[in-house]
N, C-alpha and C positions, 0 to 999 in steps of 0.2 A: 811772539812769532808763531805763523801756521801754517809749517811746511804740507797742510794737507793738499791733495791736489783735487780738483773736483772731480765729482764721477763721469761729467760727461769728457771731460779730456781723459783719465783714465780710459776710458769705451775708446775713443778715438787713437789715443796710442798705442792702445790695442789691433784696432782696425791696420794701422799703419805699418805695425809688424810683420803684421799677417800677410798683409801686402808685400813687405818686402821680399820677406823669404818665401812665397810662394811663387811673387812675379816676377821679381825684380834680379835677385840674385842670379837665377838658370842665366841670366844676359853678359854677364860678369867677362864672358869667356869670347863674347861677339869681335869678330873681328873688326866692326862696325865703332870699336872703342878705340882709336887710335892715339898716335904720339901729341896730338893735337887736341884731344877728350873727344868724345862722345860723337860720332855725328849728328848733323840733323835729322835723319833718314829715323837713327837710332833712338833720337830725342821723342819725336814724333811717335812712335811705338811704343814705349816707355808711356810715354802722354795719354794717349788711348788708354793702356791699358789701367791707369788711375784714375781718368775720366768713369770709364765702367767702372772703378771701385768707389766711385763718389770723394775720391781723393786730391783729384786737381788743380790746384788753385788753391788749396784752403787757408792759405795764408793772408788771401786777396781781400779787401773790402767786398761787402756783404751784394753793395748795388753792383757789381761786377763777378756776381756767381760765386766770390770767395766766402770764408765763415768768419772774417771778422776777427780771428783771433787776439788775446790781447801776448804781451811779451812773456809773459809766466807760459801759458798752454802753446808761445813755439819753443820752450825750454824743453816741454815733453815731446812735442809733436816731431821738429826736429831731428831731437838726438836720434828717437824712433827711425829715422827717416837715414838718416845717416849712417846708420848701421851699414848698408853699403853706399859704396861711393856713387853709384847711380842711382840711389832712392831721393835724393834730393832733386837729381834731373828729373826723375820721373813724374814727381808732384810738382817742379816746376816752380821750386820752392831753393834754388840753386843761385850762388853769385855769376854776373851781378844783377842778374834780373828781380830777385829777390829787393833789393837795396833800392833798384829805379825805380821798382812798381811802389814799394813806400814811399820815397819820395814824389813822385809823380802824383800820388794818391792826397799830399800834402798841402801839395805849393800848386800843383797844375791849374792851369783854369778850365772851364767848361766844356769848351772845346777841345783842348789838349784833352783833356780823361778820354772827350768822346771818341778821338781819333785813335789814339797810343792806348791808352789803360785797360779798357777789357783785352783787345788782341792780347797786349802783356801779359796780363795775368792770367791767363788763360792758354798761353802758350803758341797762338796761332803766330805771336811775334817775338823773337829775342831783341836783345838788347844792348847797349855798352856804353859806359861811363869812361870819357875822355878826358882823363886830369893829369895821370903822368906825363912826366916828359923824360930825356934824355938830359946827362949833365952838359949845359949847367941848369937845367930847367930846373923843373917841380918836380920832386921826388917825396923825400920825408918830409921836408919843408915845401908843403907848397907856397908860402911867400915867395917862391922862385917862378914862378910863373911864367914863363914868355910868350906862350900862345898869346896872341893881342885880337881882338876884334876891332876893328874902327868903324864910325857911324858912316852911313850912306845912304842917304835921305831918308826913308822909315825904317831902314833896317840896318842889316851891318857886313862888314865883310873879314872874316876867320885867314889865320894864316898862322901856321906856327908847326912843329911835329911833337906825336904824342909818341908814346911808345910802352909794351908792356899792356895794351890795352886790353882787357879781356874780354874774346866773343866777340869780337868786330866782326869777326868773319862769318860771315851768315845773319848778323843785327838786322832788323829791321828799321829801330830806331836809334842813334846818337845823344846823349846828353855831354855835350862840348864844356868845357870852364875854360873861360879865355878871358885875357883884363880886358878890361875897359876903360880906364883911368890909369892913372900914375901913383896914387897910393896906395899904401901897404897892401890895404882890404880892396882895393877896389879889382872886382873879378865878377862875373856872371857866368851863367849858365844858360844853354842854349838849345835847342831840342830841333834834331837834325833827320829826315828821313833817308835812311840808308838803303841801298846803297845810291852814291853821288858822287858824278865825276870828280869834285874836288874834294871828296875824302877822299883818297889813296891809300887802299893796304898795300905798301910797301915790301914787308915780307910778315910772314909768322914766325916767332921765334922759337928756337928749339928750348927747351927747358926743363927742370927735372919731375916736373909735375904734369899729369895730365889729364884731371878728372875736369878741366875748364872747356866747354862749349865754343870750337873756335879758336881755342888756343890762348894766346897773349900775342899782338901784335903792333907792329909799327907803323903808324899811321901819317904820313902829311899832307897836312890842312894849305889845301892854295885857292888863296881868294875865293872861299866859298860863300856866299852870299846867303843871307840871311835877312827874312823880317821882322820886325818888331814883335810880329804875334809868337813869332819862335824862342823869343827871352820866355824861360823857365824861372815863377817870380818875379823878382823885379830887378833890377839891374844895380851891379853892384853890390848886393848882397852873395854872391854865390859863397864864396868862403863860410859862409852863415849857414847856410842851405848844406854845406859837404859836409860841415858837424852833424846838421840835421839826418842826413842821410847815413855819417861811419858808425854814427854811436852805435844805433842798434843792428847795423849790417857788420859790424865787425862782430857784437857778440852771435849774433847766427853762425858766423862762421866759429866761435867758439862751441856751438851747440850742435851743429853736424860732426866735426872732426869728434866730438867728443864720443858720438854713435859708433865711427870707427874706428878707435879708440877702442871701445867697448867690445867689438866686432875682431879686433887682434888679439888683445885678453883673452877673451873664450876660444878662440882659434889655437893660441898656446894653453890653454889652461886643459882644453881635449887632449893636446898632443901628449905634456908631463904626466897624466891621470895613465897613459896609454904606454907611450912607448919604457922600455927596460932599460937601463943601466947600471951596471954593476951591484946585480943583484934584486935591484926594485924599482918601481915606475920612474923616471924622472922626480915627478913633484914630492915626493917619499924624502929627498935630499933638501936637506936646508936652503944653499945656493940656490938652487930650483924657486921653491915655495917662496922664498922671504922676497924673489922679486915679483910672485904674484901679491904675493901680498902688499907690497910697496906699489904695485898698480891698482889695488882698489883702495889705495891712501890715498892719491893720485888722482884717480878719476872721481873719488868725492869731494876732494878739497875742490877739482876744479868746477863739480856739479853745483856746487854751494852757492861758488864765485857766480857761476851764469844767474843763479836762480835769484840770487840778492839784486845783481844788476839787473833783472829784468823788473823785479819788484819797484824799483826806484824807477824805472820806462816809465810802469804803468800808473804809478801817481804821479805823473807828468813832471819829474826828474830829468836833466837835460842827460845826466848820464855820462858825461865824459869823463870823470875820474876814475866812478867804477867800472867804464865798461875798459880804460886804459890798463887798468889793475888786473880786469879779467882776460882780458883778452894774454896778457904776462903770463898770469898762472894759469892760466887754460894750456895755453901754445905750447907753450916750456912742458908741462904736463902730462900734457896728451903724448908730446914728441919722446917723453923720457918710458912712457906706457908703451908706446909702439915698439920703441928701442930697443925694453926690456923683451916682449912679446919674442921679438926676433932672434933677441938672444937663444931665449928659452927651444924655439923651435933647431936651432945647430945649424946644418947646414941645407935643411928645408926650407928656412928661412930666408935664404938665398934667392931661393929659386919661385920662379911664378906660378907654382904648385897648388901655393894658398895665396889668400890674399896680402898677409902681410906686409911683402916684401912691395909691393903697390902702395900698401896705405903708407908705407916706410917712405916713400917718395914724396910723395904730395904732404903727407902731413913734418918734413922739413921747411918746404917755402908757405906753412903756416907762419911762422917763426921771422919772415921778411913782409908780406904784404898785409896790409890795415894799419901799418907802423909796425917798426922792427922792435924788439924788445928792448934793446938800448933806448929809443927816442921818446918808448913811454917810461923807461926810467926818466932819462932826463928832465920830462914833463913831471912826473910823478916827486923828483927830487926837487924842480924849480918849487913846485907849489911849497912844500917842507919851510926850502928856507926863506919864502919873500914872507911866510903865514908867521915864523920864527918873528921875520922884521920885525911885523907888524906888531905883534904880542909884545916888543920889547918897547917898538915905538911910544 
């Protein structure tokens, strides 16, 4: 095994730092960061100011101004980047635009890249991926499915409510998953330019997180019409295509939270070195110390977890087990990091003083979307015992 990293990602997550805490962080405070994340106004400025640092986009394929990177160099690039919760918007390297621009980059056809893929990646467009629904729909199990498209002469016509959608609001472009058929797998994917009478944002939902572009919204889909050249891939595949797309879009999102993560640790780890109690610094007391120390057990185990599943991307591993695994011990980890962080701080912690008590929010509904930790157990246990069967078979 060669945990080395290369020098030219070393130089770039360097660069990436440098950016954040010189550019990125002073914005932390903007009122322009609302209950809903970030606006656009604020995105855009953000965006600039990584463009001038040769930052923007770097995640992007190469023919679209990006550097190509492979899954190992956004383990560094990433976390760097996620040290605040706006360094991700800022390079534009943020869910779910992150997730569509790979995907799109994947399956698109020529003309799809030509229209949707530079804007995307580049940021002059966002984005939103339409898969959840409300019970009884598609939720953990997307087998639940009820958005339906039906054919109409070369194309098709969408009807269903989605909900929870992130970044609808302001998207430029739609990627819809609605069946197609009657069986299990049968579902596609759809590529929808927004905004469109018959997508409906409904309302935006209040939620405890708010570092998402847009918010999370509730969308219904009425008879929205669609043609042929709008099927993303090929039809009937989509459920094929949403593996293709969560594997590595769930562990990103284990690889920014884990920057902030990082970003609460030293937040508390200044505060214990500093503040007094009964007699000596905070961190001087065991209770104190053992839970910084229990946070960089914590953020190594879960840096290990990223960096293994990305290794297994980049030899062309589909990645679904480890990235199920990592995204467990990431979530769980990072959330116990934060927690302690918080602790540590008393009743500053509290308060919107630092950032903590922020990253304390968002990085709870890590722990619910990409799959909830229960459902990658369940997944995680089904495989155990049918591989049991089979070994006794």
């Amino acid at each position: 095994m060669d945990f080395a990293i290369p020098a030219d990602v070393v130089a770039l997550a360097d660069e990436v730092r440098t950016f954040v805490a010189r550019d990125v962080i002073r914005f932390e405070n903007d009122a322009r960061w609302g209950a809903h994340g970030p606006s656009d106004e604020l995105r855009r400025e953000l965006n600039a100011l990584a463009a001038k640092a040769g930052l923007l986009g770097i995640n992007a394929p190469r023919e679209v101004g990006g550097r190509g990177i492979d899954h190992r160099a956004q383990a560094v690039l990433f976390e760097a980047a996620g040290y605040s919760m706006l360094g991700p918007v800022a390079l534009h390297i943020q869910a779910p635009d992150e997730g569509n621009i790979n995907l799109l980059s994947k399956i698109g056809t020529v003309e799809q890249k030509a229209r949707y893929l530079k804007p995307m990646a580049m940021g002059d467009m966002r984005s939103c991926f339409a898969m959840t629904e409300p019970a009884p729909g598609a939720g953990s199990d997307p087998g639940q499915l009820k958005t339906r498209a039906r054919p109409n002469g070369n194309g098709w016509v969408i009807s269903g409510r989605k909900w929870l959608i992130t970044g609808a609001e302001g998207a430029g472009v739609g990627i819809i998953m609605a069946r197609t058929g009657d069986g299990p797998g049968d579902a596609t994917m759809f590529l929808v330019p927004l905004p469109h009478p018959a997508f409906k944002l409904t309302r935006v939902l209040d939620t405890l997180d708010c570092s998402f572009m847009g918010g999370h919204a509730v969308i219904d889909i009425e008879d929205l019409q669609v043609s042929g050249e709008d099927v993303l891939g090929e039809v009937g595949k989509g459920f094929q295509y949403a593996q293709v797309r969560l594997a590595p879009a769930r562990l990103t999102h284990c690889m920014r939270w884990l920057g902030s993560a990082q970003r609460a640790h030293d937040i508390a780890v200044a505060y214990a070195c500093e503040r007094l109690a009964f007699g000596k610094p905070l961190g001087g007391h065991e209770g104190v110390s053992f839970m910084l120390a229990d946070n960089e057990l914590d953020m190594h185990a879960a840096r290990l977890a990223i960096w293994q599943c990305a290794w297994v991307l980049d030899q062309g591993g589909k990645g679904q087990k480890e990235s199920s695994m990592t995204k467990v011990i990431a979530s769980e980890a990072i959330g116990r990091v934060v927690d302690r962080s918080l602790q540590v701080l008393g009743g500053l912690g509290l308060t919107r003083d630092t950032m903590v008590e922020r990253i304390y929010r968002d990085v709870r509904a890590f722990r619910v979307y990409d799959g909830p930790s229960e459902v990658h157990r369940w997944s995680l246990g089904k495989r155990i015992v049918d591989g049991n069967k089979l070994r006794k078979a």
